[in-house]
C-alpha atoms as one frame of an Amber mdcrd trajectory, in Angstrom:
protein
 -15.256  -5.316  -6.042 -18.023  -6.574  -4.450 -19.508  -6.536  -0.504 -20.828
 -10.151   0.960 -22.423 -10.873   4.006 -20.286 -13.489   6.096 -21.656 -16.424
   8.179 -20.338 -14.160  11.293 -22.944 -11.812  10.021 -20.132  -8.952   9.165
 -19.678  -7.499   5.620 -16.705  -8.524   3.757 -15.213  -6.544   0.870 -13.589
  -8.379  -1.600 -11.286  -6.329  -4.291  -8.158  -6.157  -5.839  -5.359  -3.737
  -5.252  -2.873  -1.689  -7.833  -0.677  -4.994  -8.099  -3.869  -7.302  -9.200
  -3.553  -9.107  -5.881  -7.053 -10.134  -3.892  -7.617  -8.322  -0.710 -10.064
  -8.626   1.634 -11.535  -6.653   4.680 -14.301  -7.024   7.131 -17.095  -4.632
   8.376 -19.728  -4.544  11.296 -21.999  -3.024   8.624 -23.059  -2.487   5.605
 -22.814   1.153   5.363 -19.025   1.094   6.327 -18.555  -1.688   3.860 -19.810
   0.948   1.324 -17.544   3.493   2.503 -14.412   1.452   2.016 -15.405   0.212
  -1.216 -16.099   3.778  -2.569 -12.391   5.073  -0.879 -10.798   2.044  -2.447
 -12.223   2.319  -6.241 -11.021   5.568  -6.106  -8.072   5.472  -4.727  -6.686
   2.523  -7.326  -8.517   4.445 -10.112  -6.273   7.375  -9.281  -3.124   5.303
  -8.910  -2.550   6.546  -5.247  -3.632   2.821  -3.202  -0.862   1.444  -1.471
  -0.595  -1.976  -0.737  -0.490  -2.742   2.855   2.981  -4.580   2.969   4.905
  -5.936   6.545   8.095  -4.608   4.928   9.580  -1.761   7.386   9.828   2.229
   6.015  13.641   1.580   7.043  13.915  -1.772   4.813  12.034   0.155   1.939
  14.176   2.983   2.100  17.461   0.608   2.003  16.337  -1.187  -1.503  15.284
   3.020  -2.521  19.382   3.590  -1.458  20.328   0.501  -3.325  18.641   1.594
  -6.548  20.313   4.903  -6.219  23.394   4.531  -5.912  23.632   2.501  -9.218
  22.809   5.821 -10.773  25.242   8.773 -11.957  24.704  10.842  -9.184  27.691
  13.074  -7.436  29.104  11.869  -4.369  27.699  14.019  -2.018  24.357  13.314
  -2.853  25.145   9.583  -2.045  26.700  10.823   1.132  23.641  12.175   2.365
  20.905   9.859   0.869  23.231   7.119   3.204  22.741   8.934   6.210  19.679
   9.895   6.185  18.462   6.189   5.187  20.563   5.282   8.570  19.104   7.414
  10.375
């Protein structure tokens, strides 16, 4: 990770999330530069960062279904998973 200073005069903080991709966000300052940095280390360390993603909760939950009901799982568990991933 590391914290620039941009020609706009903002803080940028370069780093790389759980799937090895580059990210990057901007700051006013320094200090929350920092902050972020410190919240992201940690957070990858620990295996809980989440890659922001413009994939919907409902489309997510549809490929989750998908993968599901591939497995041996009794019929009314399927049942319900399907309704509650429609509604």
């Amino acid at each position: 990770m590391a914290i620039n200073r941009t020609k706009a005069g903002t803080y940028a903080v370069d780093y790389y999330d759980s799937l090895r991709k580059q990210r990057r966000k901007t700051f006013d300052t320094r200090k929350e530069a920092e902050d972020f940095e410190i919240q992201v280390r940690a957070a990858v360390r620990r295996g809980e960062y989440i890659t922001p993603s413009k994939e919907t909760v409902k489309e997510i939950a549809k490929q989750w279904f998908e993968r599901k009901k591939q497995g041996a799982y009794r019929g009314s568990s399927i049942r319900q998973w399907r309704n509650h991933v429609d509604n």
